[in-house]
PLY file of the C-alpha trace (Angstrom):
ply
format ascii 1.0
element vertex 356
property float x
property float y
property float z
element edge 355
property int vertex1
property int vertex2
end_header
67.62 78.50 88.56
65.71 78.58 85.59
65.23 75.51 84.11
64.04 77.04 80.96
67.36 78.79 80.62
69.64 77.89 77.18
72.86 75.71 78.75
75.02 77.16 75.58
73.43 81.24 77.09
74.11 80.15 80.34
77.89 78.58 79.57
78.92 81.71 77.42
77.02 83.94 80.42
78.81 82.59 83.37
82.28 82.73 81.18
81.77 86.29 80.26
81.12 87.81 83.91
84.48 85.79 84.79
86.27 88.01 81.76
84.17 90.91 82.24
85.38 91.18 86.19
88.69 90.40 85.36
88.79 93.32 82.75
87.66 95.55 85.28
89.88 94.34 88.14
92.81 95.59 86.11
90.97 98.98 84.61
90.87 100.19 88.48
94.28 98.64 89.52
95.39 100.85 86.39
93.53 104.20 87.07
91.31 104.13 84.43
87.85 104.33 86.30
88.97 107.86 87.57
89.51 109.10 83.85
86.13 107.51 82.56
84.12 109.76 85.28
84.77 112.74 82.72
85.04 110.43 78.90
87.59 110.48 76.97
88.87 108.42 74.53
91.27 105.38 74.38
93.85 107.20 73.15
93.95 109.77 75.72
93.31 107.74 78.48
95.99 105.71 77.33
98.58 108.92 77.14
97.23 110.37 80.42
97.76 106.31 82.00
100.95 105.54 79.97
99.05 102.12 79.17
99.18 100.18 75.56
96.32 101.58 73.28
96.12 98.89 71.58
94.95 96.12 74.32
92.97 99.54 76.36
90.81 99.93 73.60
90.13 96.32 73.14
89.17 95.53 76.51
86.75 98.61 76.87
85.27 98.09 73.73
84.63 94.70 74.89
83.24 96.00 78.22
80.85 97.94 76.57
79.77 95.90 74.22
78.65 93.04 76.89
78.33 95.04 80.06
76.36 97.50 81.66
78.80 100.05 83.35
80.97 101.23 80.34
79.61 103.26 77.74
81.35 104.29 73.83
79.56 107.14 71.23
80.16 106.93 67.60
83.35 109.08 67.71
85.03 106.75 70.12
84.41 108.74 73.64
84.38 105.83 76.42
82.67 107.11 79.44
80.58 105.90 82.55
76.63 104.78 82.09
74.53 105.89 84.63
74.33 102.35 86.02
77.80 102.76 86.06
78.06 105.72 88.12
76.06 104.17 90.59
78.24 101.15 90.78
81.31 103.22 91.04
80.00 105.60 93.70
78.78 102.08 95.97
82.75 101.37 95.65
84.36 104.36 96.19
86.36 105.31 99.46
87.73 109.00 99.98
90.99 108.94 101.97
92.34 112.15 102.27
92.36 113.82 98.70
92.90 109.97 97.20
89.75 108.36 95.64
89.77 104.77 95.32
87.36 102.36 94.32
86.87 98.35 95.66
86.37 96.58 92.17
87.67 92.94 92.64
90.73 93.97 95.00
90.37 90.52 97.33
88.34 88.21 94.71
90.48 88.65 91.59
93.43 90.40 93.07
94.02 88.98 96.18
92.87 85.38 95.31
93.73 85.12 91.88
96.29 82.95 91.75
94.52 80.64 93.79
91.84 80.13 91.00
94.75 79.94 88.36
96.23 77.11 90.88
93.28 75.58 92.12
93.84 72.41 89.86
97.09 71.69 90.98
95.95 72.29 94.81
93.36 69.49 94.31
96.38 67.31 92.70
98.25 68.17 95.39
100.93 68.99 93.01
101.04 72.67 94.87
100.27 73.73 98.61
99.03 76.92 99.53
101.73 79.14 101.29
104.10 77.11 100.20
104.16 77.06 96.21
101.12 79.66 96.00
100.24 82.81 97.82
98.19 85.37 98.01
98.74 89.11 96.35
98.80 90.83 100.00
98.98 94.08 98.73
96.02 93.31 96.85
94.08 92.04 99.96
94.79 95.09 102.69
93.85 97.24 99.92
90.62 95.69 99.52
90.09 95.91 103.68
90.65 99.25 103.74
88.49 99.92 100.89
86.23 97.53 102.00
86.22 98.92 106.10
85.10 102.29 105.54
81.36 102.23 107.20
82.75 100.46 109.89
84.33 103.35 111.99
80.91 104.29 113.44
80.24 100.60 114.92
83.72 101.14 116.48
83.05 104.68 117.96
79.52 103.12 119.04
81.26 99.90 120.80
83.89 102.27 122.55
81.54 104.83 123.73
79.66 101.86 125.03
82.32 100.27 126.90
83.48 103.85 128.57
86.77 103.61 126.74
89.44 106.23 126.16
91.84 104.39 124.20
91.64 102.21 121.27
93.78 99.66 120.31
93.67 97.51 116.86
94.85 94.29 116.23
96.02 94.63 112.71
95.84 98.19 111.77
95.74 97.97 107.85
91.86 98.77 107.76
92.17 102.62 108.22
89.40 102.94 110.75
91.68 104.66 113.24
92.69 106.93 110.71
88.86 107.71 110.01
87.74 108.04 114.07
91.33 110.42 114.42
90.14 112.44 112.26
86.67 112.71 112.88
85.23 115.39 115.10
85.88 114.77 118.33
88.61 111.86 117.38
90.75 114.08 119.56
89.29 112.56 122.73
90.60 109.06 122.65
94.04 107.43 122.19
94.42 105.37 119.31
97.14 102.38 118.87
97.74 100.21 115.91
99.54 96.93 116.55
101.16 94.49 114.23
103.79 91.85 113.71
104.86 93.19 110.85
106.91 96.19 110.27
105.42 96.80 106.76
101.63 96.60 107.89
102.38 99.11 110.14
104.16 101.00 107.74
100.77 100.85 104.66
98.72 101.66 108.07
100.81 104.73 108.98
100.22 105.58 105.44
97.00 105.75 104.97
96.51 107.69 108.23
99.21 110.33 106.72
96.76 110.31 103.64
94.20 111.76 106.07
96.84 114.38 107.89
96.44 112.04 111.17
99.97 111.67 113.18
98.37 111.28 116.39
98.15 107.44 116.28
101.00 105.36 117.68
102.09 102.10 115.73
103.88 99.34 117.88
105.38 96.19 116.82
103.57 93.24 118.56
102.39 89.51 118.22
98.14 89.81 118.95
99.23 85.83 120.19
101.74 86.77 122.46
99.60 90.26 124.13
102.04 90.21 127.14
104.99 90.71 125.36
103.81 94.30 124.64
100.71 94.98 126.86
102.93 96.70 129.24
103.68 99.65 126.83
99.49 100.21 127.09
99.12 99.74 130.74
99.25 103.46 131.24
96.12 103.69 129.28
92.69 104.00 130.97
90.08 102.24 129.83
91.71 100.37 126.35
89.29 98.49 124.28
90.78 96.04 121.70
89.54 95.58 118.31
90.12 93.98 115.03
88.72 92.95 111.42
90.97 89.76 111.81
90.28 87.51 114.37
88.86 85.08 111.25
92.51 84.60 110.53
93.67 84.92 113.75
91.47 81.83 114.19
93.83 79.54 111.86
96.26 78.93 114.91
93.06 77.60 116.57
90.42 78.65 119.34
92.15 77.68 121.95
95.50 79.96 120.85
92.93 82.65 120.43
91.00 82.33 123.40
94.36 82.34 125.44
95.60 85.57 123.85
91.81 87.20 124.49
92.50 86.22 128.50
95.54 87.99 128.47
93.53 90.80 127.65
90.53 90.78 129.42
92.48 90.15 132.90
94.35 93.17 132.08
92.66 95.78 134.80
92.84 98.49 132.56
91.00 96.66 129.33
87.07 97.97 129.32
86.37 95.19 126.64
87.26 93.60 123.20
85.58 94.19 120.32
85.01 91.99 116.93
84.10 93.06 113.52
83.70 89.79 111.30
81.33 88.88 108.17
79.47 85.53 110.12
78.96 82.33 108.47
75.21 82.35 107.51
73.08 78.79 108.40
71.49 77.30 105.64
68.39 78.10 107.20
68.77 81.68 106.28
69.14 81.53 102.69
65.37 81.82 102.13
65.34 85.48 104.30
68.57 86.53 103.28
68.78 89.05 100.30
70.87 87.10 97.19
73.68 90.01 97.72
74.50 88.81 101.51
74.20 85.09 100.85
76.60 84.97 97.56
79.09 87.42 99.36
78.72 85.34 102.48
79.63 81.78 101.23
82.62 83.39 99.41
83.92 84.85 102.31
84.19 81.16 103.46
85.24 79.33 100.39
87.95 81.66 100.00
89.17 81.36 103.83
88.42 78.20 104.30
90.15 76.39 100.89
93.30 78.00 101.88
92.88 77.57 105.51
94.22 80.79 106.54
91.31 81.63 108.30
88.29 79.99 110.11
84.62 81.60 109.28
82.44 80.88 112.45
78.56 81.57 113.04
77.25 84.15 114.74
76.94 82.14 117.67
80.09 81.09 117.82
81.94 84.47 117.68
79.71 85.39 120.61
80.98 82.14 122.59
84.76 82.82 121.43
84.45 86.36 123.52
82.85 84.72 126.46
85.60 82.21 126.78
87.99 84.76 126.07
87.17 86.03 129.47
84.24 88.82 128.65
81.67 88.81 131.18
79.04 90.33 129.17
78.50 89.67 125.25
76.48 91.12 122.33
76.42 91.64 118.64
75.13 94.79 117.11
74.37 95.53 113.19
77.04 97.96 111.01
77.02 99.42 108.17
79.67 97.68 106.68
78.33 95.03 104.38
77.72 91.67 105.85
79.58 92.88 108.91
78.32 92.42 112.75
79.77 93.54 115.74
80.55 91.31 118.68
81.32 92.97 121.68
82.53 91.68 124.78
82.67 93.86 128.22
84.69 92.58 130.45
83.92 92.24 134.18
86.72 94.94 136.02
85.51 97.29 133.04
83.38 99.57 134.74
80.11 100.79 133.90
78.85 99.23 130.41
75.59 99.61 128.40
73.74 96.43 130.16
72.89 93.91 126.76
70.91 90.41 127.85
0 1
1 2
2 3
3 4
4 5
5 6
6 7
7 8
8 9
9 10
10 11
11 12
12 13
13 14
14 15
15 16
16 17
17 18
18 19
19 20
20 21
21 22
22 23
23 24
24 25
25 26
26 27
27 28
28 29
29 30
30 31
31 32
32 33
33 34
34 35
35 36
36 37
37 38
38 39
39 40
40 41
41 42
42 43
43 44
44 45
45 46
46 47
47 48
48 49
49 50
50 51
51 52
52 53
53 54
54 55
55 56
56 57
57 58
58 59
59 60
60 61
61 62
62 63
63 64
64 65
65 66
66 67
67 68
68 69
69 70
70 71
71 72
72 73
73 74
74 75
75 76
76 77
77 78
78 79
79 80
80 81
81 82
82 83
83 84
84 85
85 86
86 87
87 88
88 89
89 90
90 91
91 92
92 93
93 94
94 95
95 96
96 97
97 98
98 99
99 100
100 101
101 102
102 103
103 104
104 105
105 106
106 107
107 108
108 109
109 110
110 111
111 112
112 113
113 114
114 115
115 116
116 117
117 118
118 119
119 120
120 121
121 122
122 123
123 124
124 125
125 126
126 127
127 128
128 129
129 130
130 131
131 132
132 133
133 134
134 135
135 136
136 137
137 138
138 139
139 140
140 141
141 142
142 143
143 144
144 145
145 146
146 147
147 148
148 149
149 150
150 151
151 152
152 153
153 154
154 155
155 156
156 157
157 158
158 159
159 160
160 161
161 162
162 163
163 164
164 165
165 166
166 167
167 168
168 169
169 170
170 171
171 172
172 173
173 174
174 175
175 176
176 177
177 178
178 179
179 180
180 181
181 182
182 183
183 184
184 185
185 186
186 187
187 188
188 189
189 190
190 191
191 192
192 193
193 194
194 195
195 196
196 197
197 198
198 199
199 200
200 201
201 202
202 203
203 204
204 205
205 206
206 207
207 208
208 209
209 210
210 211
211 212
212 213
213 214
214 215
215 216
216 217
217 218
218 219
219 220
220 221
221 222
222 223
223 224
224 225
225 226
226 227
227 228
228 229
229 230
230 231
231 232
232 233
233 234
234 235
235 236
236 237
237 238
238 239
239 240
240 241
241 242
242 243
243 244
244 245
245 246
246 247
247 248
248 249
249 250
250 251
251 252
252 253
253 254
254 255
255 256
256 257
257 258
258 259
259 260
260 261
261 262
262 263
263 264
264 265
265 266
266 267
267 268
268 269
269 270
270 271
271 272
272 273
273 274
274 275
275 276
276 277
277 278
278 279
279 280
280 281
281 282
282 283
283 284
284 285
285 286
286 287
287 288
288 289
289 290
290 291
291 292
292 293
293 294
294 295
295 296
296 297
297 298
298 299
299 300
300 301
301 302
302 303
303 304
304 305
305 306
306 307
307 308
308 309
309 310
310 311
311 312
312 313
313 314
314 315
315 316
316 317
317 318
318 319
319 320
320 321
321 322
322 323
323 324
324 325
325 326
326 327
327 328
328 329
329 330
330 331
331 332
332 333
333 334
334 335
335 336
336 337
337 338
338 339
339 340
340 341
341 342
342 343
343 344
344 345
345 346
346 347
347 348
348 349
349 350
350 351
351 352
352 353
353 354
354 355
């Protein structure tokens, strides 16, 4: 920090960026970063939108006046700056002929009214899942949006581990969807399994988005694998996967662990595979680019005050496979941001890539 800074610059700072993101939460969740690629003005964006004028112009007239990604001429044409083309291009995800951009989905969406609560949770006045939730809708959309690089570190782990078929454990991220459709997607299986008819239905979805209908969706408990592992045991060579085992972890390790043995004694299973953003140790702050560390420790205040999930260290995901029943562990870089991949071969699974 600098301690030369002005406390009143740094108070009216700090509350702007909290309006500023909320303004542009609800510009995206509304459509309107789509229309400002071209300009136009608020009262076309407002008829093309069907949104109020009134408040639209407000709030982008605000944005440009204290931000740096919205831009207004003198006759009233609102439009992207080239800062803000860059920032809009980092967020965008093509899915099919649908472009849509991660601006505050799981922060301000998701989470939001857990900051509006968050007194009352300290008073104990309100409990989380009980008098306040989460906007889910808001949260798989950020996953997906936010999954997108992470197809390759899948393809990567399952050419790896030999296998033919993949299975995910919560299918809402779209990855499947991405590797189906892929050049040579056609050579594996893919199965998405949930507990939850409607997850399967947003996941069937967004694989329609992308023409896939090759992927099969099942109906299954990732706690309770052999109530539905028998529908895969004709598959050769199935490695399991999933962007949730931080939430899977709220049951407990041992819960998990159990379910992960179910799995890796299954003959036919060629290894598991875990895509999760680590817990950093304090120890890395002074290596770690400001980006990673901020986006890190939110991905555990946010899990971890509602205690829906459990963040864990690098070390420990690693040790979470191995008890699971994995014979042979490693972690490998992605693209995705602040994501690493922990793989786990187990040892009926064949031939592997040999990792110390």
């Amino acid at each position: 920090m600098d301690t030369a800074a002005d406390p009143e610059e740094w108070f009216h700072r700090l509350a702007t960026h909290y309006v500023e993101a909320q303004i542009y939460f609800h510009l995206n969740q509304c459509g309107v970063f789509q229309k400002l690629q071209d300009g136009a003005t608020a009262g076309q964006l407002a008829a093309a939108l069907e949104l109020d004028e009134r408040i639209l112009r407000s709030v982008l007239d605000y944005a440009a006046d204290v931000g740096e990604i919205v831009s207004v001429d003198a006759g009233g044409m609102f439009g992207l700056t080239e800062f803000g083309r860059a920032v809009v291009a980092r967020y965008a995800k093509v899915n099919g002929e649908r472009v849509v951009y991660n601006m505050f989905d799981v922060r301000i969406g998701a989470w939001g009214p857990v900051w509006v609560n968050l007194g009352e949770l300290l008073r104990k006045t309100r409990v989380y899942g009980v008098d306040v939730h989460r906007a889910g809708e808001h949260a798989a959309d950020g996953l997906f949006k936010l999954a997108a690089p992470l197809a390759e570190a899948v393809d990567r782990a399952a050419t790896e581990l030999g296998a033919t078929t993949i299975v995910e454990l919560g299918p809402t991220s779209g990855i499947m969807a991405q590797l189906a459709s892929a050049p040579g997607g056609e050579r594996r299986r893919y199965i998405g399994i949930d507990v939850k008819q409607d997850s399967l239905d947003f996941a069937r979805g967004l694989a329609q988005e992308r023409g896939v209908d090759t992927i099969s969706w099942r109906l299954g408990n990732a706690f309770e694998p052999a109530g539905w592992l028998g529908g895969v045991v004709g598959e050769q060579r199935v490695m399991y996967f999933s962007c949730h085992f931080h939430e899977f972890l709220s049951h407990g390790i041992p819960v998990v662990e159990q379910a992960l043995r179910v799995l890796t004694a299954a003959p036919n299973t060629a290894g598991i595979l875990s895509l999760e953003q680590p817990r950093l140790e304090h120890e890395l702050r002074a290596s770690c680019s400001p980006t990673r560390w901020l986006y890190a420790q939110s991905n555990v205040l946010i899990h971890h005050l509602i205690k829906n999930a459990r963040i864990l260290y690098g070390s420990e995901w690693q040790e979470l496979l191995r008890q699971g029943g994995c014979e042979r562990v490693w972690v490998e870089e992605t693209k995705g941001f602040g994501f690493s991949a922990y793989i786990g071969a187990t040892a009926h699974g064949g031939k592997a890539r040999q990792h110390a």
